[in-house]
C-alpha positions as CSV (number, residue, x, y, z in Angstrom):
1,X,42.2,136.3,118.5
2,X,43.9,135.7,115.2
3,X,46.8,134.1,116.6
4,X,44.4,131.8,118.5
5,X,42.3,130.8,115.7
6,X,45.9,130.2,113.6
7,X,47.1,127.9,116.8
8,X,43.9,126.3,116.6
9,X,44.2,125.3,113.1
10,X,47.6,124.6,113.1
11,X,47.2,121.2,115.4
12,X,43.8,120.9,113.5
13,X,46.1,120.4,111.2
14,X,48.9,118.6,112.6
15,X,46.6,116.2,114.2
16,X,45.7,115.4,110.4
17,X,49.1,114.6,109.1
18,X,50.0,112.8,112.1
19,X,47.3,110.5,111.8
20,X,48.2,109.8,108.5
21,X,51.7,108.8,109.9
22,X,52.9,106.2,112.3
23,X,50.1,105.6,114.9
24,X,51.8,102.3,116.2
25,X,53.4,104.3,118.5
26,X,49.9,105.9,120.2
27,X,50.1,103.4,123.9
28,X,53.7,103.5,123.8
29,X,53.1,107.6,124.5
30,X,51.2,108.0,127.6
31,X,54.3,106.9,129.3
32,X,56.6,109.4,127.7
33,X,54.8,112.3,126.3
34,X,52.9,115.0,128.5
35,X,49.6,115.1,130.3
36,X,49.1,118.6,128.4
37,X,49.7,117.7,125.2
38,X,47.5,115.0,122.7
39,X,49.3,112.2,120.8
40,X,48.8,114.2,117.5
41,X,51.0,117.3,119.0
42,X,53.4,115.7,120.6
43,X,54.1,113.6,117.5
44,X,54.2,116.7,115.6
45,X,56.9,117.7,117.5
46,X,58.7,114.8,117.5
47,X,58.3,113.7,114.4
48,X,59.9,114.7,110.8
49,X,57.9,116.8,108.2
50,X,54.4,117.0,109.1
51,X,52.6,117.8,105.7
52,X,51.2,121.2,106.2
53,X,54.6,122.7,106.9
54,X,55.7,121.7,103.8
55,X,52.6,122.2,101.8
56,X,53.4,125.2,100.2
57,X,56.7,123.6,98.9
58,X,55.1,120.7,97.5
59,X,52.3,122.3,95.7
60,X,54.7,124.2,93.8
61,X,57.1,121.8,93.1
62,X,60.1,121.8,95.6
63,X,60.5,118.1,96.4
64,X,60.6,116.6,99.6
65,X,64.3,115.3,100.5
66,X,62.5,112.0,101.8
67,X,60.8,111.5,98.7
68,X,63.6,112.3,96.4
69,X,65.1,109.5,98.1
70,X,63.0,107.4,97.8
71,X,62.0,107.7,94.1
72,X,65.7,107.9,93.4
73,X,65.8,104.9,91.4
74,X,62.9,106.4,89.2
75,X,64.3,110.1,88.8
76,X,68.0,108.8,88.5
77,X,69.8,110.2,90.9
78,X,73.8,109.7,90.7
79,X,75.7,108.8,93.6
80,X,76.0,112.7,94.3
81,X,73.0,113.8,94.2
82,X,71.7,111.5,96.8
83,X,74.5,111.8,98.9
84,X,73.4,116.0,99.4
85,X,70.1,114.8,99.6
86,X,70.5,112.7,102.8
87,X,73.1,115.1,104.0
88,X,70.0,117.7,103.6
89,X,67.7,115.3,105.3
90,X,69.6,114.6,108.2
91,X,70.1,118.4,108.8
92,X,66.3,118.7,108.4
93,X,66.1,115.7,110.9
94,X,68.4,117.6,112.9
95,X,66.7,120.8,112.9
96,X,63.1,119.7,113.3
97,X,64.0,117.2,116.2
98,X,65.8,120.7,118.1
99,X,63.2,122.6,117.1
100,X,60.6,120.1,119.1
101,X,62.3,119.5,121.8
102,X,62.5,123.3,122.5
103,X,59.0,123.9,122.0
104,X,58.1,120.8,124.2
105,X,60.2,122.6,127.0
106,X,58.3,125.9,126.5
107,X,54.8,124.3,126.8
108,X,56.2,122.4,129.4
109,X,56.8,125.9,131.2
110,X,53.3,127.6,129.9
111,X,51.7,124.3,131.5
112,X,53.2,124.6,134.9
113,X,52.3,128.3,135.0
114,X,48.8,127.1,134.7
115,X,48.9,124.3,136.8
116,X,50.3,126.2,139.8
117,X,48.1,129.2,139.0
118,X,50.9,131.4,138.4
119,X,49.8,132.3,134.8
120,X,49.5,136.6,134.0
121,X,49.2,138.3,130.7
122,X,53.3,139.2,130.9
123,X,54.1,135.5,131.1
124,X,51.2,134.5,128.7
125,X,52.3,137.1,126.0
126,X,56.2,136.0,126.7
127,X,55.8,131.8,126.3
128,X,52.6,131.9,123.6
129,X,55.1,134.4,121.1
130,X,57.9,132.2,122.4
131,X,56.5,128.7,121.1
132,X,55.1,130.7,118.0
133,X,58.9,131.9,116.8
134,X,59.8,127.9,117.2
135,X,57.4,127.2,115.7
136,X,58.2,129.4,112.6
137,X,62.0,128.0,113.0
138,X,60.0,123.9,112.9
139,X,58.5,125.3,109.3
140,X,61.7,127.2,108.3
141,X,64.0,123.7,108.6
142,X,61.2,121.7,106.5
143,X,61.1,124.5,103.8
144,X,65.0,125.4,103.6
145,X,65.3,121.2,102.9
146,X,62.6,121.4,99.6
147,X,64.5,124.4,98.7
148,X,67.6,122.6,98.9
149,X,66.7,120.0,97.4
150,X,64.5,121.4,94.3
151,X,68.5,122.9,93.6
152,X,70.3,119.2,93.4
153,X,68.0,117.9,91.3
154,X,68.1,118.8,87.2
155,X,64.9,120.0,85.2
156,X,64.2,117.0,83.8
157,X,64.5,115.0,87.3
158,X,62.1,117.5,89.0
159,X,59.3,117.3,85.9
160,X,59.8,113.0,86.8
161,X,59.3,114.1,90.5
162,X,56.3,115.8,90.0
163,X,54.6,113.3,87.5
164,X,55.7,110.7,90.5
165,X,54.4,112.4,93.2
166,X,51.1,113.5,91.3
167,X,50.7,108.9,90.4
168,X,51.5,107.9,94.5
């Protein structure tokens, strides 16, 4: 029951961030994204850092590759600095893009067990824990990249970050 209620609230959630993002994109789904899932998931899955992954991070100052980038004029990043900052985006961009497409191919599975009526607890148990350890691999790549990135950046360039971040 807890895990349900958690998976409930989780694309509560996600459905929130998303629709915060790029919705532009909400007709051109329905000819690529599955029956099973609505626009908000599958754009959770397909999309880089939805904002309750990274919340924790945030709150406590561990900046957001993306927006390090792009207040980099403000917190004065050298040429360094934002060169392992994109390099740790585009491994976050990376992960996160893996990590959805495997969890879209494990719903993908769950929903044809239900659709051809072959569902049992064994198979329930197996795909449900199965999306839930991807999922917790999703959250991991988002979180690794604020870690990563709270180390590149000085003390004084992380106090700018979070008076920037705190004004936008």
């Amino acid at each position: 029951m807890k895990k349900t209620a958690l998976f409930t609230l989780l694309f509560c959630v996600l459905g929130f961030s998303v629709l915060q993002a790029n919705t532009y994109q909400t007709d051109s789904l329905k000819s690529i994204k599955p029956t099973y899932l609505s626009n908000e998931q599958y754009l959770a899955y397909t999309k880089a850092n939805p904002l309750e992954l990274v919340l924790v991070a945030e709150i406590n100052n561990y900046p957001s590759p993306q927006k390090a980038l792009q207040y980099a004029q403000q917190l004065n990043l050298n040429a360094a600095q934002k060169s392992q900052i994109t390099q740790i985006l585009n491994e976050m961009a990376r992960k996160a893009k893996e990590m959805g497409s495997f969890i879209l191919a494990q719903e993908s599975k769950l929903n044809t067990l239900f659709k051809e009526q072959k569902i049992n607890d064994g198979s329930l148990i197996f795909y449900t824990n199965k999306i839930g350890a991807l999922q917790g691999e999703l959250r991991n790549a988002y979180l690794k990249a604020h870690i990563a990135t709270k180390k590149v950046l000085s003390a004084t360039q992380l106090q700018k970050y979070k008076q920037l971040v705190v004004v936008n």
